[in-house]
Structure formats: C-alpha cells, structure tokens
Residue frames relative to the residue before (quaternion, step in Angstrom):
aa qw qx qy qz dx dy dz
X 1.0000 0.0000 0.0000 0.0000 0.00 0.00 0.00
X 0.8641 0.0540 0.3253 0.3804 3.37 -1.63 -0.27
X 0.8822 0.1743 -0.0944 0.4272 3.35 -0.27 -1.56
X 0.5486 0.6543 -0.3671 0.3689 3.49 1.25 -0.77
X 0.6854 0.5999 -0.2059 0.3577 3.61 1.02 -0.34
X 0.4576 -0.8026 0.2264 0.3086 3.47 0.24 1.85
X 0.1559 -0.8061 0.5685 0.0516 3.55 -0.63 0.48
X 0.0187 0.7574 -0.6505 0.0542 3.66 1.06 0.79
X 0.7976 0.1633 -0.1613 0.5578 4.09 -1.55 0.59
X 0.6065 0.4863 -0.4935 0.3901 4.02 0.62 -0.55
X 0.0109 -0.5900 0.7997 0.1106 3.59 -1.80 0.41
X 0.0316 0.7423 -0.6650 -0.0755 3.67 -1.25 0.88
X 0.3774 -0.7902 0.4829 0.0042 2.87 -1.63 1.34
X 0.8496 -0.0122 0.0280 0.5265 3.16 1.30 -0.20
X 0.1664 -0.7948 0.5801 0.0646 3.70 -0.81 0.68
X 0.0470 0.7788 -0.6251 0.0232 3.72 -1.15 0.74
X 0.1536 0.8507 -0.4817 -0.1439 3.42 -0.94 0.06
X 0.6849 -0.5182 0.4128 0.3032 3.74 -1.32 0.12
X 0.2607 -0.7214 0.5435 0.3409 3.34 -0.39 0.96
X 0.5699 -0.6445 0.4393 0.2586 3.54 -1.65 0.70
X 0.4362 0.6268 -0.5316 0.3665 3.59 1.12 0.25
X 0.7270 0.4406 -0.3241 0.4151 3.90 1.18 -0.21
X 0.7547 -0.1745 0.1967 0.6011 3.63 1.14 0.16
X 0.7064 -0.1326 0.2942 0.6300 3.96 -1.21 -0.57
X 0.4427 -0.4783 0.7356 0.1848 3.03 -2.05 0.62
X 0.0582 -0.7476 0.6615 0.0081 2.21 -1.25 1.50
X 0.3827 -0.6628 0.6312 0.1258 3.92 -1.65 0.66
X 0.1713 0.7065 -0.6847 -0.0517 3.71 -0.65 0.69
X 0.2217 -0.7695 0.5957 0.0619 3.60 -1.32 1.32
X 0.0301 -0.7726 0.6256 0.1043 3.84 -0.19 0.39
X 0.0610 -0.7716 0.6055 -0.1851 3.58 -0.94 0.78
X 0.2388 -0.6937 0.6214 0.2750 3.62 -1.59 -0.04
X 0.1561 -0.6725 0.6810 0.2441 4.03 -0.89 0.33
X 0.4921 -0.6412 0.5330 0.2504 3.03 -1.79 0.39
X 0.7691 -0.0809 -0.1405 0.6182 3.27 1.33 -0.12
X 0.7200 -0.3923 0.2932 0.4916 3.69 -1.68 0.14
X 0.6354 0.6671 -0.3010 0.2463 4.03 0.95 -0.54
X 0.4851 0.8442 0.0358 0.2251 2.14 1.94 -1.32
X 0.5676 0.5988 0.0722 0.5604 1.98 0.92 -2.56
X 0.7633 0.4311 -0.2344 0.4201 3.68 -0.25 -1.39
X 0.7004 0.6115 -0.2293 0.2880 3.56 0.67 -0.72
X 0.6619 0.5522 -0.0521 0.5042 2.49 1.72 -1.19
X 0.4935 0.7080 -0.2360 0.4465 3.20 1.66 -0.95
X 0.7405 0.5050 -0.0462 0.4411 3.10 0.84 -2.31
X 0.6776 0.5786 -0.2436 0.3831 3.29 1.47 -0.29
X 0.5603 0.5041 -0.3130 0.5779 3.42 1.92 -0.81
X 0.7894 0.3997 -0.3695 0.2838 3.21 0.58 -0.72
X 0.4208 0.6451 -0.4377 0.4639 3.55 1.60 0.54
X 0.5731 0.6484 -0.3604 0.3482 3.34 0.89 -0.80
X 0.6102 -0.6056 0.3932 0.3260 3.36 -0.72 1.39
X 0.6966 0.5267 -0.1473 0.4645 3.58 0.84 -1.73
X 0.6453 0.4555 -0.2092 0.5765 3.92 0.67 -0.40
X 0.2052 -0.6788 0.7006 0.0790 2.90 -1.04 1.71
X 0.8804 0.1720 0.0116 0.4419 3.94 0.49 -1.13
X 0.0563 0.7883 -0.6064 -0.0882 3.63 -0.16 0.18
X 0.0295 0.8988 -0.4317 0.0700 3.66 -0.13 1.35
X 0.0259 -0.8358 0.4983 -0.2291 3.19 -0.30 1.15
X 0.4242 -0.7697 0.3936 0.2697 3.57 -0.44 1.77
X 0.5203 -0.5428 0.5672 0.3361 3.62 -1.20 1.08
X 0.5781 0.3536 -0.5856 0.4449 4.26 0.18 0.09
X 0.4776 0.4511 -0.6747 0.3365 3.87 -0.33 -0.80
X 0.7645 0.4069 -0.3988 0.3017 4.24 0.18 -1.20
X 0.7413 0.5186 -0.3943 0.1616 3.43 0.59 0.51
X 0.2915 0.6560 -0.4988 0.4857 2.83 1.66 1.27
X 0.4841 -0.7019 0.4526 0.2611 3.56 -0.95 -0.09
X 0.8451 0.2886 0.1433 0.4267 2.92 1.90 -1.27
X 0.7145 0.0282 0.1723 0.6775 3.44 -0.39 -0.78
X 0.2989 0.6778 -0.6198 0.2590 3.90 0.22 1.68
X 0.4300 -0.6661 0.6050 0.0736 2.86 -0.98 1.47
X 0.1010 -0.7985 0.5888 -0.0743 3.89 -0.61 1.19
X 0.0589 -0.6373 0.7498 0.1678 3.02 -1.83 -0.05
X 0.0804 -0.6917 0.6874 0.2065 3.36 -1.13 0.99
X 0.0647 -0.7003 0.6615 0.2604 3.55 -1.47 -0.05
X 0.4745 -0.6761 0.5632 0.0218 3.12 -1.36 1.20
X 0.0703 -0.7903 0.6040 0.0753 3.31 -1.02 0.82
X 0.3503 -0.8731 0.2715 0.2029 3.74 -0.22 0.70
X 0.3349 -0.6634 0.5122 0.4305 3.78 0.10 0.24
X 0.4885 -0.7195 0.4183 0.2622 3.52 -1.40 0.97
X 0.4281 -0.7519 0.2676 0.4240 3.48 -0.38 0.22
C-alpha cells in the first residue's frame, strides 16, 4: 500500500481522500522532503505502486532544493 513505499528524507503530515461516489479515488498526501531527490524518489515510488494510477505533484514544489513542503495527489486504480 501507500505506506509501504520508502520515503527516505520524506516526513508526512497528513492524508485525505475523495469519496468514490465522484469518480476514481482519490488520495492527497502533503508532507515536507529534505531534499529535491527525495522528493522525486518518493514520487517514482507511488507511481510503482500496483494500486496508484497517478501520483501528481506540481513541477514548482522542485524548485526548492530543500526542506519542500509538497502535496502529492493520488489517483487510485479502480478495483
């Protein structure tokens, strides 16, 4: 799931999601990375996740170097 996915530099703060009566479930995580690699790794990881169609996340959050506070939003594969 979700959590099973390494998050080396990641801190998450919160989790929310869309109820499926409007379309795909949807997951929005919001979090800080310690760095831009980080970040990306972590990214490249949801979207491995069997269960995860999208893991979107705005191309500005990468123009920090550091400490970048993000939101990803998740889109779920139906079952």
């Amino acid at each position: 799931g979700i959590l099973e996915v390494p998050r080396t530099g990641i801190i998450l703060t919160s989790f929310s999601s869309t109820p499926p009566t409007k379309g795909p479930v949807g997951v929005t995580i919001t979090g800080r990375a310690k760095t831009r690699n980080d970040l990306r790794s972590y990214q490249i990881g949801l979207e491995g996740t069997a269960l995860i169609a999208t893991a979107d996340l705005p191309v500005a959050v990468y123009a920090k170097d550091s400490d970048i506070d993000f939101t990803i939003t998740l889109t779920l594969e139906p079952k």
